[in-house]
C-alpha angles and dihedrals in degrees: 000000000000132000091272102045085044087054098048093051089057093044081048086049089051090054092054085049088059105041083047090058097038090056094047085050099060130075127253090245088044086058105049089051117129103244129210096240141129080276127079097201084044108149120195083247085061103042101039095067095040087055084041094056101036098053093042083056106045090052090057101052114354085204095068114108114218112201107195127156080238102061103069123199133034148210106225089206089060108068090033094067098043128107103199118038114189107209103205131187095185094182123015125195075358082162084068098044098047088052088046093055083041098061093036086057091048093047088050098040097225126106105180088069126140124245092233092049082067115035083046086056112095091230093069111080092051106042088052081051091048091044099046091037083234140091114264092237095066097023105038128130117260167189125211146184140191130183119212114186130189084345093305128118098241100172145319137224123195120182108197098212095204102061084021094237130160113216116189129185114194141126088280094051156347096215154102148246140193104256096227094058098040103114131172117205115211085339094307120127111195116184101211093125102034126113114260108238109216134190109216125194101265105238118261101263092049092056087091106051134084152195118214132134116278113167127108106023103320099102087063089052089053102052085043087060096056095223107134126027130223091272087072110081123180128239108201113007099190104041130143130281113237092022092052089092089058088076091074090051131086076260087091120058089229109028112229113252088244128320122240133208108208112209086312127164110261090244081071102049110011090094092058088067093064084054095049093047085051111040097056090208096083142080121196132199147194110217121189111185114208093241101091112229121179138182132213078342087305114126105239099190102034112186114225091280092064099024116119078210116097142183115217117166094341093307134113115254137185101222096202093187086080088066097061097104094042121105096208115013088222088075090076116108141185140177105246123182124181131176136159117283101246094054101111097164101083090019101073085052103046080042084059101042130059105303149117130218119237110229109207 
């Protein structure tokens, strides 16, 4: 990366610093609050590290375009014209993590407790394990954010609130670092001390399974389009958005066979793609089944014609023109799939099916 692009992750990194003490400051109440937002279903542990991260930003450079589910409408202009677009997912599975805090405050019969009281007790990270069904490390709450500039996927930054880890994807490292001791020196990070991320060959009998989002009605999409056969089974079926990509990592004791966002918003997989250009062990694609599927009158399998993913040169692109009729650009949504490279078990068929490989 250049100067610039090294100045603006730590600054990324900043605003996650921030987002990470302003959460631990609020009470629990505070935080299940409804809040006033773009969103209807909007909750304060949504809205505060949007506000968090957009104002750090914008302070940093006022040009910077911010794309979150909680800002509502855009000018299409807007994003067109900029140069850096900043992709955040403030709260996810903020609905867990609202019914977790929910039942802590219960069992300790206080309401008015602060956020950092109970992700700093021991119990913490494995109750959140035991309520999900899944290790923190691949479940936990949190927040993301991924920088796109000129078009192009420059780095992304996930913080699990839950274990309070920083997880970071760009052209220095794929890896991970406790928050708390995650310190920048006259606006320098260096990763000496940081965990390797690595992507391992899933073993031969989890080549088969993934992990994709299959609530609501998304699991009968997915067998109408023909995609997977019955020999595909899925792992976790209601997993997170932007950690999602962690289950194919030597952060899961058995690596998923590949991840899947089914016709998800971006918010939920365009981090995934800073971890596949990175990590050099993984292939990405974009598949669009024949059988047309849409959501609240969004395409959520949009073939190369109506894809904000382009090809330019043999690069990956984010064609923004393609948003113009969009209200908010995190409406947009795709069907991702990425697996490890060796996996030639579910490449040869989405080779073979309507799909495009993502060059990155």
């Amino acid at each position: 990366m250049q100067k610039v692009e090294y100045y603006l992750l730590c600054e990324c990194i900043e605003s996650l610093k921030d987002v990470w003490e302003g959460m631990r400051a609020t009470t629990i109440d505070k935080l299940r609050e409804k809040a006033d937002s773009g969103k209807k279903d909007s909750l304060y542990l949504d809205t505060l590290p949007e506000y968090i991260i957009h104002n750090r930003l914008e302070e940093y450079d006022r040009h910077i375009v911010l794309v979150t589910e909680e800002k509502g409408k855009f000018n299409y202009e807007e994003i067109n014209e900029a140069e850096v677009v900043v992709f955040s997912d403030p709260t996810d599975r903020s609905k867990y993590f609202q019914k977790f805090l929910e039942e802590f405050a219960l069992d300790k019969g206080v309401r008015n407790l602060k956020l950092g009281r109970v992700l700093d007790s021991k119990e913490t990270v494995g109750k959140w394990s035991e309520f999900v069904g899944v290790p923190a490390v691949l479940s936990g709450a949190c927040c993301s954010i991924t920088v796109v500039k000129r078009g192009r996927v420059l780095f992304s930054l996930i913080l699990n609130y839950i274990t309070q880890e920083l997880f970071v994807a760009c052209d220095e490292l794929v890896g991970r670092h406790s928050m708390r001791k995650t310190m920048l020196t006259h606006g320098t990070c260096t990763y000496s001390n940081w965990a390797k991320i690595t992507f391992p060959k899933p073993k031969k009998k989890k080549t088969t399974s993934y992990v994709a989002f299959l609530g609501k009605n998304y699991k009968e999409r997915l067998d109408e389009s023909h995609l997977l056969g019955e020999s595909f089974s899925p792992q976790e079926e209601e997993p997170g958005g932007p950690a999602r990509i962690l289950y194919l990592s030597n952060m899961s004791q058995n690596p998923a066979g590949f991840i899947l966002a089914n016709g998800e918003k971006i918010g939920e997989w365009i981090n995934w793609l800073a971890f596949c250009k990175y990590s050099c062990e993984l292939v990405a694609y974009s598949v669009y089944p024949g059988t047309f599927f849409a959501k609240d009158d969004v395409l959520m399998a949009p073939s190369p014609l109506y894809s904000i993913l382009e090809v330019k040169d043999d690069v990956l692109c984010l064609n923004y023109d393609k948003l113009k009729y969009f209200e908010n650009p995190s409406r947009y949504r795709e069907m991702i799939l990425i697996c490890h490279k060796s996996n030639n078990l579910i490449r040869p068929i989405i080779e073979s099916n309507r799909s495009r490989r993502l060059p990155m």
